[in-house]
C-alpha positions as CSV (number, residue, x, y, z in Angstrom):
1,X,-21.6,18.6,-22.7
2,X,-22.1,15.4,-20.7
3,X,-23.7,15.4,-17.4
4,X,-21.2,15.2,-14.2
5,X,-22.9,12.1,-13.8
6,X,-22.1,10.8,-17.3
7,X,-18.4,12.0,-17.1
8,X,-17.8,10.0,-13.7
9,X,-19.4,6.5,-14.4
10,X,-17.2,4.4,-11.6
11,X,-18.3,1.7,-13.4
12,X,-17.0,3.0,-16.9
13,X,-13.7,1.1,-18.4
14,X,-11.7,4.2,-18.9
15,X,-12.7,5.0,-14.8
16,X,-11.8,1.4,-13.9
17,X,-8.7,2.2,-15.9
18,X,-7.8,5.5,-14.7
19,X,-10.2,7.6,-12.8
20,X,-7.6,10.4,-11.9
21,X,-8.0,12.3,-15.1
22,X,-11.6,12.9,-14.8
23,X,-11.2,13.5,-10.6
24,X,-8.2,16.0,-11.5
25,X,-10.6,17.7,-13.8
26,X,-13.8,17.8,-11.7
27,X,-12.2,18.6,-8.4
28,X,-10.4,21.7,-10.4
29,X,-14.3,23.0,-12.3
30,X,-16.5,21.4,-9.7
31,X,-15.1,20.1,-6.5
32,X,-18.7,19.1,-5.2
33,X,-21.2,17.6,-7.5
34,X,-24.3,15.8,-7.0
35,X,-24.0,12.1,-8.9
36,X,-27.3,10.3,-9.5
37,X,-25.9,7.7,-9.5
38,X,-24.8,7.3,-6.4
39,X,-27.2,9.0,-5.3
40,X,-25.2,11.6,-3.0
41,X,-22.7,14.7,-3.5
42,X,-19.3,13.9,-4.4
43,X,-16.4,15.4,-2.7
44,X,-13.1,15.8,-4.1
45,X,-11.0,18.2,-2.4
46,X,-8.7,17.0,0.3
47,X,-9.5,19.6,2.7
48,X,-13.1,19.0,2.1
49,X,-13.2,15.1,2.4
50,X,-11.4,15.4,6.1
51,X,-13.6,18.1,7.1
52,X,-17.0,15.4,6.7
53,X,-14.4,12.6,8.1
54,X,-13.8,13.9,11.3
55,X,-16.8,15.6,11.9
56,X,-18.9,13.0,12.9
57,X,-21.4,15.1,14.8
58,X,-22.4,16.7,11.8
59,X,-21.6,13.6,8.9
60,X,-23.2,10.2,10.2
61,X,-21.9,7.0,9.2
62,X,-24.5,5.0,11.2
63,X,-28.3,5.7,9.1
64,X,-29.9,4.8,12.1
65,X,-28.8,8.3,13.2
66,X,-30.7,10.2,10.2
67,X,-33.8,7.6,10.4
68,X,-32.4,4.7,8.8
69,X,-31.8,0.7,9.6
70,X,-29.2,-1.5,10.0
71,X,-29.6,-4.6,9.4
72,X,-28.3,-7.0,12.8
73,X,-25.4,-8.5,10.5
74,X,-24.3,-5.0,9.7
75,X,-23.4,-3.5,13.1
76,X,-20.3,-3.3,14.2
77,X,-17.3,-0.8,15.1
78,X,-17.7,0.3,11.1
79,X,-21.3,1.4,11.9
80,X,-21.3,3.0,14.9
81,X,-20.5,6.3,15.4
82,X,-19.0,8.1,18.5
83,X,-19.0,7.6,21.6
84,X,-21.4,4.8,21.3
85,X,-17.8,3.6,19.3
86,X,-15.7,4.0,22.0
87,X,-15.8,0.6,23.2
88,X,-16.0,-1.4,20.6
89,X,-12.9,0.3,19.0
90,X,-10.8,0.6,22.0
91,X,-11.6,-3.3,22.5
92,X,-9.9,-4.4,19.3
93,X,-7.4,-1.4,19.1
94,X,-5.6,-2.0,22.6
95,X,-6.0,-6.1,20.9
96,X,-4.2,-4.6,18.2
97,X,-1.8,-3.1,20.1
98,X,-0.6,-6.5,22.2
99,X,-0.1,-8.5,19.2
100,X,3.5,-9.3,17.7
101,X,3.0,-7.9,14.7
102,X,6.7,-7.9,13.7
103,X,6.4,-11.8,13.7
104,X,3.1,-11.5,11.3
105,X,5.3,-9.4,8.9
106,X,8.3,-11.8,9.4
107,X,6.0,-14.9,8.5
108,X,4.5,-12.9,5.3
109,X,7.6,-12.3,4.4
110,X,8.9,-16.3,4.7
111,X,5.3,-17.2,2.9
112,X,6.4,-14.6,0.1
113,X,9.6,-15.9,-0.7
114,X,8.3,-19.6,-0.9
115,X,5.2,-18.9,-2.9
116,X,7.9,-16.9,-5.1
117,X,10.2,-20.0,-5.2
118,X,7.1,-22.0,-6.6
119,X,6.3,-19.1,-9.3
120,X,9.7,-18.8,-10.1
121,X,9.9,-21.7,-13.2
122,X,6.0,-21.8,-14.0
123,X,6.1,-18.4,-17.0
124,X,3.3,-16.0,-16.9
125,X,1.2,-16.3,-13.7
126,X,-1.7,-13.9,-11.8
127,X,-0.5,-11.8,-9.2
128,X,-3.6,-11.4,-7.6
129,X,-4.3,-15.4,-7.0
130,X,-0.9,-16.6,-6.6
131,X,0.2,-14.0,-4.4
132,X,-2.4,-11.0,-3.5
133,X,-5.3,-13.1,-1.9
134,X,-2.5,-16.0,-0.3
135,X,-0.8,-13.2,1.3
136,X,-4.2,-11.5,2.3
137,X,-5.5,-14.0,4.3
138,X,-2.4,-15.6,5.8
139,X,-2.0,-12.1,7.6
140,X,-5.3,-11.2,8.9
141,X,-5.7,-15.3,10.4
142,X,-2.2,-14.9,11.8
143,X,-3.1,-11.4,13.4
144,X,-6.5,-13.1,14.4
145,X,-5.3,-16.0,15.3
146,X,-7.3,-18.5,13.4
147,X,-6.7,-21.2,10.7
148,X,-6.9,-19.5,7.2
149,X,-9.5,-20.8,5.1
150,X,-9.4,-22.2,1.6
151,X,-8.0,-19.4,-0.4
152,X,-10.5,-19.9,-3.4
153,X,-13.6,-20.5,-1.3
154,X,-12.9,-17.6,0.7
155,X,-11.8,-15.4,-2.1
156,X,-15.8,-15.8,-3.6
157,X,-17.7,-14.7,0.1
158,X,-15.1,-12.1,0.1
159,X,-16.1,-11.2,-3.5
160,X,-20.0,-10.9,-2.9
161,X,-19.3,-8.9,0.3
162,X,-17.3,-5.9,-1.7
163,X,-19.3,-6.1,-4.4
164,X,-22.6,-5.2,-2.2
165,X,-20.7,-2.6,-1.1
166,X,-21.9,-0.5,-4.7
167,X,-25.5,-2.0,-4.1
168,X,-26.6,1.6,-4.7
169,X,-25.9,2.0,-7.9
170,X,-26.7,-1.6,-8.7
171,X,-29.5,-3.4,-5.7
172,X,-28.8,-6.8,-7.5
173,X,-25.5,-7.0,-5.7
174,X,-26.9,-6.9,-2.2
175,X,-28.7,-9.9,-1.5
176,X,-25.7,-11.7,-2.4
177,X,-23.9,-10.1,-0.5
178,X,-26.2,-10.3,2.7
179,X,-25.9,-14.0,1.9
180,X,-22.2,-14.1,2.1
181,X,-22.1,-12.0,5.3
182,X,-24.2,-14.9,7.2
183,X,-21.7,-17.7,5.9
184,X,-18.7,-15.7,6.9
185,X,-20.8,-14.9,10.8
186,X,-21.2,-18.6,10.8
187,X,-17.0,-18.8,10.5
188,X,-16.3,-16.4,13.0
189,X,-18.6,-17.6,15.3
190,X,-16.7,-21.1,14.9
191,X,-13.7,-18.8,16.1
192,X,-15.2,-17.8,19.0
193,X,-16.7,-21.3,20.3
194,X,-13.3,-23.1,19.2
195,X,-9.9,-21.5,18.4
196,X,-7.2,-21.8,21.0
197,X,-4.6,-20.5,19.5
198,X,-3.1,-16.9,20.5
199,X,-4.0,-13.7,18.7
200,X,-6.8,-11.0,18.1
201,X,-9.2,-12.7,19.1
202,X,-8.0,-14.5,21.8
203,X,-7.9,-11.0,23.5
204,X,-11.6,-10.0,22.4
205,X,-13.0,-13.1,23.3
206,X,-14.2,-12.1,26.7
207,X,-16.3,-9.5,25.6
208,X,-18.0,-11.8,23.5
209,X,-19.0,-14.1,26.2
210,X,-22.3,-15.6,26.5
211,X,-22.2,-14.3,30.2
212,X,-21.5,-11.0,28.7
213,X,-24.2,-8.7,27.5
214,X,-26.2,-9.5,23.7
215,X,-24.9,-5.8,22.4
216,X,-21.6,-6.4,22.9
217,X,-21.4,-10.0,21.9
218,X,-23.1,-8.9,18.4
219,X,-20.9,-5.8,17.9
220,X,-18.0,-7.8,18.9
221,X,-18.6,-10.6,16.6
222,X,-19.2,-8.6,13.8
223,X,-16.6,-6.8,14.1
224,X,-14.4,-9.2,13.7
225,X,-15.8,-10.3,10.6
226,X,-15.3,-6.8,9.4
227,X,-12.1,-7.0,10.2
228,X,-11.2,-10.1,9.0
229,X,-13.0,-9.6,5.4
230,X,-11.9,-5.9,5.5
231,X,-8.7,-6.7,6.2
232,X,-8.1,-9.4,3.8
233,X,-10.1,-7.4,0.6
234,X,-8.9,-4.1,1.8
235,X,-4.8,-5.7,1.4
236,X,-5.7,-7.8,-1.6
237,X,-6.3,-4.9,-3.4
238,X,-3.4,-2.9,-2.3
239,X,-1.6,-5.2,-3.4
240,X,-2.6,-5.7,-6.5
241,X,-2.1,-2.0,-7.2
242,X,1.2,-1.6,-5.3
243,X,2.4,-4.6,-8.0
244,X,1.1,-2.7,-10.9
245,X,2.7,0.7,-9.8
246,X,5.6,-0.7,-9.2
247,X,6.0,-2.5,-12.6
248,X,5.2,0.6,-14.0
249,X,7.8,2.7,-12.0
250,X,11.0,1.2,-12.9
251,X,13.8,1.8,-10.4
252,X,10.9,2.2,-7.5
253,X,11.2,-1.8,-6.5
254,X,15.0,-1.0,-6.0
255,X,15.2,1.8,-4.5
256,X,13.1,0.6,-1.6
257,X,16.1,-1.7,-0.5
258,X,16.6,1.6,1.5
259,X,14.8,0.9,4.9
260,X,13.9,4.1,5.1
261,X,12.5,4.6,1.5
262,X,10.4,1.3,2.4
263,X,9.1,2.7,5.4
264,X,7.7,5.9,3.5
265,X,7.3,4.1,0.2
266,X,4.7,1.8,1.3
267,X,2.4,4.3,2.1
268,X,2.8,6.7,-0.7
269,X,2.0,3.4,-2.7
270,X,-1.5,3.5,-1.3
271,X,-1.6,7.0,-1.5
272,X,-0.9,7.1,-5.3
273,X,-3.4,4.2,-6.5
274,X,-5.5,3.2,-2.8
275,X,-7.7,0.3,-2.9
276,X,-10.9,2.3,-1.0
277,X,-12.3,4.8,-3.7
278,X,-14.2,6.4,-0.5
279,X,-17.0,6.2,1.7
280,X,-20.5,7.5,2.7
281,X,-21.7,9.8,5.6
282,X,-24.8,11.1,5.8
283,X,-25.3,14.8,6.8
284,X,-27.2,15.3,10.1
285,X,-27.4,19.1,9.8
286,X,-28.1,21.2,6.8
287,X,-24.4,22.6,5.8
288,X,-22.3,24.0,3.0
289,X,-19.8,22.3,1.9
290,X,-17.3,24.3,-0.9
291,X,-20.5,26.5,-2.1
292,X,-22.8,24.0,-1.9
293,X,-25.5,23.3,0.0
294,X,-25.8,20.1,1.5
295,X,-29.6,19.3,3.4
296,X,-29.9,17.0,6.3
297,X,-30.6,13.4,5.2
298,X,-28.5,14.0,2.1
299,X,-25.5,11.5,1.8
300,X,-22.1,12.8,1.5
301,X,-18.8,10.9,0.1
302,X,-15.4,12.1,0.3
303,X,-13.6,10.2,-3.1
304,X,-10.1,9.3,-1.5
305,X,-9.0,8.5,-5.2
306,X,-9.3,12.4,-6.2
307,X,-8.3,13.8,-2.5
308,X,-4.9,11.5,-2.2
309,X,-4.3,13.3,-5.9
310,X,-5.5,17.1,-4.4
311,X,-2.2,19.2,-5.4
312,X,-3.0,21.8,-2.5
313,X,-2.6,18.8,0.4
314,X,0.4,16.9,-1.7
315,X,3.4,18.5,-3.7
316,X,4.2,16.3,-7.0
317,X,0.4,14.6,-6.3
318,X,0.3,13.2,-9.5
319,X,4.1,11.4,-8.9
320,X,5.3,8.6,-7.1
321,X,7.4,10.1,-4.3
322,X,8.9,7.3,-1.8
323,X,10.1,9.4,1.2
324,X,7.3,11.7,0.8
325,X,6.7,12.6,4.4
326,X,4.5,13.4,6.2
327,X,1.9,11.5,4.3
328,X,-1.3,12.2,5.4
329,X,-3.1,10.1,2.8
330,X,-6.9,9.4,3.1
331,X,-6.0,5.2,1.9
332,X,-6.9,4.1,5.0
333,X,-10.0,6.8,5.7
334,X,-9.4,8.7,8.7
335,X,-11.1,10.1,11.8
336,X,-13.2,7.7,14.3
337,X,-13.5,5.2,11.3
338,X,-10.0,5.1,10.2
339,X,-9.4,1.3,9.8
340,X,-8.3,-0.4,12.9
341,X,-6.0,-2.9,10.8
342,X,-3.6,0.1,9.4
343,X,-0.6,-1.2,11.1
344,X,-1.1,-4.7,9.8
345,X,-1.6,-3.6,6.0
346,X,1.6,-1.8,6.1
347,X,3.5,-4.8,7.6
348,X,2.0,-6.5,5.1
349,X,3.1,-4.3,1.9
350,X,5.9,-4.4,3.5
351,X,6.4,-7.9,3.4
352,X,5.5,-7.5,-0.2
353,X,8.5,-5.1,-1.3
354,X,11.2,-7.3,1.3
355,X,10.1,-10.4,-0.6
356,X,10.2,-9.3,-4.1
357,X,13.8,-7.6,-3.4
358,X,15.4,-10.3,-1.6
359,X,14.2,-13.1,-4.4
360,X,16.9,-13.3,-7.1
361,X,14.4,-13.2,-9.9
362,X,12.8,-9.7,-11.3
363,X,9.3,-9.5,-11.1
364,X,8.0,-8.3,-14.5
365,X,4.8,-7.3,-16.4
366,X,3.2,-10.0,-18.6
367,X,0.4,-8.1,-20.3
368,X,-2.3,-5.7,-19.4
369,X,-4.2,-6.2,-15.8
370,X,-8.1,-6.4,-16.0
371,X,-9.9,-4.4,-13.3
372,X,-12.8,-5.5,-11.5
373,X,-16.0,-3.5,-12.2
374,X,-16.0,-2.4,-8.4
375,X,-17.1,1.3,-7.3
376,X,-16.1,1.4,-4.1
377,X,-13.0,-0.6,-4.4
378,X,-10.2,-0.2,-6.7
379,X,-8.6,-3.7,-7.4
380,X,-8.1,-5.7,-9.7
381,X,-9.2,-9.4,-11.4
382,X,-6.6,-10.2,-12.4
383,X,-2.6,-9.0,-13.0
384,X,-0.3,-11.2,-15.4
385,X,3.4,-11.1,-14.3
386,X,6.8,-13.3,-14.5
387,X,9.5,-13.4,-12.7
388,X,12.6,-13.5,-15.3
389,X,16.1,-15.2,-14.0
């Protein structure tokens, strides 16, 4: 019999492909296994997964709290853990919370129906670059209140920044991506010295001062880039899934002309194929986690992918079910380090669904998507599509 290892290889085709099979399996015969490749137990119960989320006494997500470093670029709301977050996080939530974020999903929506307008004559074309990364990054500058950059350009530093995100199982991946995390501090930091224009930012800015303390100028800073590349990677990807679950749902697309089923649908879409795979903590305290024992200094990651598909937190967890409420999904994590742009990737999917249904052409499959060869996030390369009179 293979090894647990062996039988989850994130990096496998048949994973990339469909990893719920093999999570089903292992969260039913071994919920928490130990994956040298990774180099960390694996979690894949719900109830398990939220357990090491929220406790964040006992499950670090900042190493420097179990002896390890950080490098400067790294720090930000993402690394800290409570209540040295506090601040940071309330900063950007209560941001968040000012900004008009119906008029960001109303301009997505406009940009949508053009870009499908242009795609409409053209035959087969890739969902991902024609509408997945425009979309992406026209939300998170309008929420931020910036100029988008170049699309392509911006789509390759984004690239080397989620792909150090698996530097564990392969260290090639994170020099590059240190690399790409300096040019994109150089853009932000052009934000802070020279946009005008209203947004996130524009209500951050203060803390980042230079009359205002070096911590919080570096935590703020960075997190912004953090929100701006998490933001945009984090919705390319859902949407990219979203399309392909869609096209292979028929009747789902049409059905969510109800506003209601919209509201609901577009988070069981993320629930169903999320674009976060899950996330590292590091365990402070020796603990037991389902019959296992975890020691201190051991890492810890909760797989969303197998815990969104846990049949004793979801009924039908293996179905697409688009008023299933309450939803209680782990898509967007959860806890202290539940992603601060949650709002803004719904208005966005959102978007998404309006703009597909109010266009008079059908979107439709055009061959087989390829998936990047991405551990920690599940998107895809590339997703051929047509949209037929």
């Amino acid at each position: 019999m293979p090894s647990v290892t062996d039988r989850y290889d994130p990096l496998a085709a048949e994973i990339l492909r469909d990893p719920y099979l093999v999570l089903a399996e292992l969260r039913d015969r071994q919920p928490v296994f130990w994956h040298t490749g990774m180099g960390s137990w694996a979690l894949t119960r719900y109830a398990d997964s939220v357990r090491v989320l929220r406790d964040h006494a006992s499950f670090a997500r900042d190493p420097r709290r179990t002896g390890g470093t950080v490098p400067e670029p790294s720090l930000s709301v993402q690394t800290l853990d409570p209540p040295q977050q506090s601040h940071v996080r309330s900063l950007f939530m209560t941001a968040l919370r000012a900004q008009d974020l119906t008029g960001v999903e109303s301009r997505a929506r406009r940009l949508l129906r053009e870009r499908l307008d242009q795609l409409a004559g053209v035959g087969t074309f890739d969902v991902m670059a024609e509408i997945a990364v425009p979309l992406s990054v026209a939300v998170v500058a309008d929420l931020l209140g910036v100029e988008p950059p170049p699309y392509e350009e911006f789509a390759a530093v984004s690239d080397a920044i989620m792909r150090s995100m698996d530097g564990g199982l392969n260290p090639a991946l994170v020099e590059p991506g240190r690399i790409a995390r300096q040019q994109l501090s150089d853009l932000v930091d052009s934000w802070f010295t020279a946009s005008a224009r209203p947004g996130l930012l524009a209500q951050v800015r203060k803390a980042a001062a230079p009359d205002s303390d070096a911590p919080s100028r570096l935590y703020v800073k960075n997190t912004a880039r953090v929100m701006f590349q998490g933001g945009y990677s984090t919705m390319a990807a859902a949407v990219g899934n979203a399309v392909h679950t869609l096209l292979a749902h028929p009747g789902a697309l049409e059905q969510m002309r109800d506003p209601a089923l919209l509201a609901t649908g577009v988070d069981e879409l993320v629930r169903f194929d999320g674009p976060v795979q899950g996330t590292t903590r590091t365990a402070v305290y020796p603990c037991r986690i389902g019959g296992v024992d975890i020691k201190a200094g051991q890492k810890v990651v909760p797989l969303f992918a197998a815990a969104n598909r846990d049949p004793d937190a979801f009924v039908r967890a293996n179905e697409l079910v688009l008023d299933r409420s309450p939803n209680p999904h782990l898509g967007y994590g959860w806890g202290p380090h539940a992603c601060i742009g949650t709002t803004v990737a719904q208005a966005g999917l959102r978007a998404l669904v309006a703009a597909l249904n109010d266009h008079p052409a059908r979107l439709a499959a055009a061959g087989d998507g390829v998936r990047r060869r991405t551990a920690t996030m599940r998107v895809f390369d590339t997703l051929p599509a047509l949209l037929l009179p």
